[in-house]
MIKEFI-878415 format. One record per atom (N, C-alpha, C): x, y, z; residue in three letters. Coordinates in Angstrom, 1 decimal. Example, Ala and Ser with C-alpha at 12.3 -4.5 7.8 and 13.67 -1.06 7.14 Angstrom:
2
px,py,pz,aa
13.2,-5.7,7.8,ALA
12.3,-4.5,7.8,ALA
13.2,-3.3,7.8,ALA
12.8,-2.2,7.1,SER
13.7,-1.1,7.1,SER
12.9,0.0,7.9,SER
***
This chain:
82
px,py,pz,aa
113.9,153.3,-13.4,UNK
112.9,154.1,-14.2,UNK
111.7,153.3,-14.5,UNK
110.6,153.6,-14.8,UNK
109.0,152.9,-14.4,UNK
109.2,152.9,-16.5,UNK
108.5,151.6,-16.5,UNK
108.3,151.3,-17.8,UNK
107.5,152.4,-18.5,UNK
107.4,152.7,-19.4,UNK
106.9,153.7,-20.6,UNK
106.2,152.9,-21.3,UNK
105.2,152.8,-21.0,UNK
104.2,151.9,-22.4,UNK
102.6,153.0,-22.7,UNK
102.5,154.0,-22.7,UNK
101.4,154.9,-23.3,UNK
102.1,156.0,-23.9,UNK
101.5,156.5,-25.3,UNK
102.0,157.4,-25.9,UNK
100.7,158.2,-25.9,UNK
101.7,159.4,-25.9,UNK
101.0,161.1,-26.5,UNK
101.2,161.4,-27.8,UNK
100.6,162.1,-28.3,UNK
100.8,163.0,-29.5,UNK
100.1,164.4,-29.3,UNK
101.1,165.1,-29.3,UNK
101.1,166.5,-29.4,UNK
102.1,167.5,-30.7,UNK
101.0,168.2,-31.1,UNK
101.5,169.4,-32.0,UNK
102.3,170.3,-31.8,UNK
103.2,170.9,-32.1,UNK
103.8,171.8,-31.5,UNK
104.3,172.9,-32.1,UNK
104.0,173.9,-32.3,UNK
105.0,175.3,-33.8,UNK
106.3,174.7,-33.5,UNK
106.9,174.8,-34.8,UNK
108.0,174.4,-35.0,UNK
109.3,175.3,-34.3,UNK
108.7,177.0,-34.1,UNK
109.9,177.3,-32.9,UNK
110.2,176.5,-32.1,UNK
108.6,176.6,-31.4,UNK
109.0,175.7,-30.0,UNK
109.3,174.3,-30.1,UNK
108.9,173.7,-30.9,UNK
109.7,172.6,-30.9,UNK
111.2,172.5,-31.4,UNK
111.5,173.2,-31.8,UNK
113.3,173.6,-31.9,UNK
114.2,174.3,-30.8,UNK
113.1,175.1,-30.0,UNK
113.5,175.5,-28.9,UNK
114.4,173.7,-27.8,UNK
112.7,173.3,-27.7,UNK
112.8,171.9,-26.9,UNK
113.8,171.0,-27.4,UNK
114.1,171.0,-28.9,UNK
115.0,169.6,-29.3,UNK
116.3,170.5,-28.7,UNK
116.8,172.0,-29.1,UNK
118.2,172.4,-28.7,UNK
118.2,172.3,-27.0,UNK
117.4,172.5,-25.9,UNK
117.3,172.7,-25.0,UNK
117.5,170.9,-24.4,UNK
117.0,169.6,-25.3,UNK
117.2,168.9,-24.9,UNK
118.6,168.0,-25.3,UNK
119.1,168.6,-26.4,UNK
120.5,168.0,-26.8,UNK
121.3,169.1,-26.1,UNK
121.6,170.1,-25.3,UNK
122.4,170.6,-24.7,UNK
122.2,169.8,-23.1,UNK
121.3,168.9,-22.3,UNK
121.1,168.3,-21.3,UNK
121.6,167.5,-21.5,UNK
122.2,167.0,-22.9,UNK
121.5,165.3,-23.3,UNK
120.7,164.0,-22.9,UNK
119.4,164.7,-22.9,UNK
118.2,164.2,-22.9,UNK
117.0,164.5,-24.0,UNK
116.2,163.8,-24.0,UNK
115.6,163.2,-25.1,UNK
114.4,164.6,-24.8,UNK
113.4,165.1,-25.9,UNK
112.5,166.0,-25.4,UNK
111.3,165.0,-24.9,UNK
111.0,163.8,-25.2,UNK
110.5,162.9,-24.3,UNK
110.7,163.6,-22.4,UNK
111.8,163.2,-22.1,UNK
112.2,162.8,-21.0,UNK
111.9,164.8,-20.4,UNK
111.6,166.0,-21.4,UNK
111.6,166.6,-20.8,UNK
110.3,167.1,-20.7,UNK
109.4,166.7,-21.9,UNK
107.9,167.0,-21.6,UNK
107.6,166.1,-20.1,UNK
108.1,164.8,-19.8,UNK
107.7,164.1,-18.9,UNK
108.0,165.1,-17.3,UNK
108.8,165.4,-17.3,UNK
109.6,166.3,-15.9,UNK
108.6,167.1,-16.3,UNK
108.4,168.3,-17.6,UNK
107.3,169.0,-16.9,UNK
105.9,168.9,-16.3,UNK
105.3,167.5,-17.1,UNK
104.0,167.1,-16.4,UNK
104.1,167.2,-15.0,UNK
105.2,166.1,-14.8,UNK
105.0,166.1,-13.7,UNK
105.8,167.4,-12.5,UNK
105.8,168.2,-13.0,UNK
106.1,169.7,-11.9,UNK
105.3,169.9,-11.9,UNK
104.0,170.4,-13.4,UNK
103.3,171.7,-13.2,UNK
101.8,170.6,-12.6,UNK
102.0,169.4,-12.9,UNK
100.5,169.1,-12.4,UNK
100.5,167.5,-11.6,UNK
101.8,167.4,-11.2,UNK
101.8,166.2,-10.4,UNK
103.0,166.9,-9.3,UNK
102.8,168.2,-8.7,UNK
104.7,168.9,-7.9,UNK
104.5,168.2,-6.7,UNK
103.3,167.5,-5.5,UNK
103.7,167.1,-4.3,UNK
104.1,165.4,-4.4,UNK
103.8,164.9,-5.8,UNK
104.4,163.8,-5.9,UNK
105.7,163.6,-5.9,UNK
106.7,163.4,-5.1,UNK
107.9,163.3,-5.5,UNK
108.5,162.1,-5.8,UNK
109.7,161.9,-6.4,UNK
110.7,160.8,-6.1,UNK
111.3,160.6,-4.8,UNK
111.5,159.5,-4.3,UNK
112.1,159.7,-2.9,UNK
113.4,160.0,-3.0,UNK
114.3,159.5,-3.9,UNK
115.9,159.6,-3.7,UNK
115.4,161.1,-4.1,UNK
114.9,161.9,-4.9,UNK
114.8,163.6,-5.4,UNK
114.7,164.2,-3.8,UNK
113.8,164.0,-3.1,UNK
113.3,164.1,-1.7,UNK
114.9,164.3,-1.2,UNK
115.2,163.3,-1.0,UNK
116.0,162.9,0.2,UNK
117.6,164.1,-0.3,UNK
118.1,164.1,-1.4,UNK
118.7,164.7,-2.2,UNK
118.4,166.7,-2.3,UNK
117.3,166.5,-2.2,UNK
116.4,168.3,-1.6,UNK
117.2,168.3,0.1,UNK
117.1,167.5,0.8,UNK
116.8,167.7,1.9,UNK
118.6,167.8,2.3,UNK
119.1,166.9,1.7,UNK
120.5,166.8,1.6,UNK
120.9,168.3,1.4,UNK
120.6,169.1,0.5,UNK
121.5,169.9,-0.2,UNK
120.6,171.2,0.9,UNK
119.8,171.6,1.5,UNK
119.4,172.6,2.7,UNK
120.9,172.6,3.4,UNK
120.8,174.3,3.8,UNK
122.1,174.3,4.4,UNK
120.7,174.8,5.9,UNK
120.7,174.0,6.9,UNK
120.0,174.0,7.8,UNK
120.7,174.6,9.3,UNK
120.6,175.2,10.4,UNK
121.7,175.2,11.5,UNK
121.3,174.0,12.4,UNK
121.8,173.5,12.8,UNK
122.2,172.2,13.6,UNK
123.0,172.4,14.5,UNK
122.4,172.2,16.0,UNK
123.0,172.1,17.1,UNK
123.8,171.2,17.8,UNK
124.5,170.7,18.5,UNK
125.5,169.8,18.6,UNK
124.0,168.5,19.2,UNK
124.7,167.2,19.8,UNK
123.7,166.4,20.0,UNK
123.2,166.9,21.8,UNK
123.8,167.2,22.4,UNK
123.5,167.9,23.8,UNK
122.2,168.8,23.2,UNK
122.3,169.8,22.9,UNK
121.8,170.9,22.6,UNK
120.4,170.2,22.1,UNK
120.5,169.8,20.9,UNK
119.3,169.2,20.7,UNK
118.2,168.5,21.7,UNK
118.6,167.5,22.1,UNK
118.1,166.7,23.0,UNK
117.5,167.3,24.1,UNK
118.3,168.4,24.2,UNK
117.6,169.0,25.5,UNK
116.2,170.4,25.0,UNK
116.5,170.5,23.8,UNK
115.7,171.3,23.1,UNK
114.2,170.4,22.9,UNK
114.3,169.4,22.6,UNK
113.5,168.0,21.9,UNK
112.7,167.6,23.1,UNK
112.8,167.8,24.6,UNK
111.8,167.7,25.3,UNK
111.1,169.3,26.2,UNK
109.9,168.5,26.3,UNK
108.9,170.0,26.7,UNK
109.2,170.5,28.1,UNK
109.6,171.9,27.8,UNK
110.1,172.2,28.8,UNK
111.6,173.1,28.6,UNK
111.8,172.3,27.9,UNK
113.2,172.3,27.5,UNK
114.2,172.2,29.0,UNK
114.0,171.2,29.4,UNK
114.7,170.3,30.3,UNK
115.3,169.1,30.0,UNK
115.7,168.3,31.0,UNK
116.2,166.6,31.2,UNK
115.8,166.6,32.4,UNK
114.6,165.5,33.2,UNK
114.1,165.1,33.9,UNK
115.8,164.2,34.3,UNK
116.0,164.1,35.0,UNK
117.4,163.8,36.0,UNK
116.9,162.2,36.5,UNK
***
């Protein structure tokens, strides 16, 4: 986790900010740690984490062809020059 050394201060009605403390003690996570996730969705979304990345990519249920199949798909033509 990247060191945290700049603070915000933000106002918030006290719904919402009771909404956020219950929504973050049912995660258990801090409402810190959730204002931070949403910055970064609504105004940082093509920056990602790589393990988050790789973990997205993981969980696609993709079709995948055996290794024959592919290989011969993967060149133009869709041949094997012999």
């Amino acid at each position: 986790m990247p060191i945290l050394s700049k603070r915000v201060q933000v106002l918030l009605p006290p719904p919402l900010w009771e909404r956020l403390r219950q929504m973050a003690r049912e995660q258990e996570r801090s409402v810190g740690s959730l204002i931070r996730e949403a910055i970064q969705k609504v105004y940082f979304p093509t920056e990602m984490d790589p393990l988050e990345a790789v973990q997205q990519m993981a969980a696609m249920e993709l079709p995948v062809a055996d290794w024959d199949q592919m290989e011969l798909e993967s060149v133009p033509g869709g041949c094997l020059a012999e």
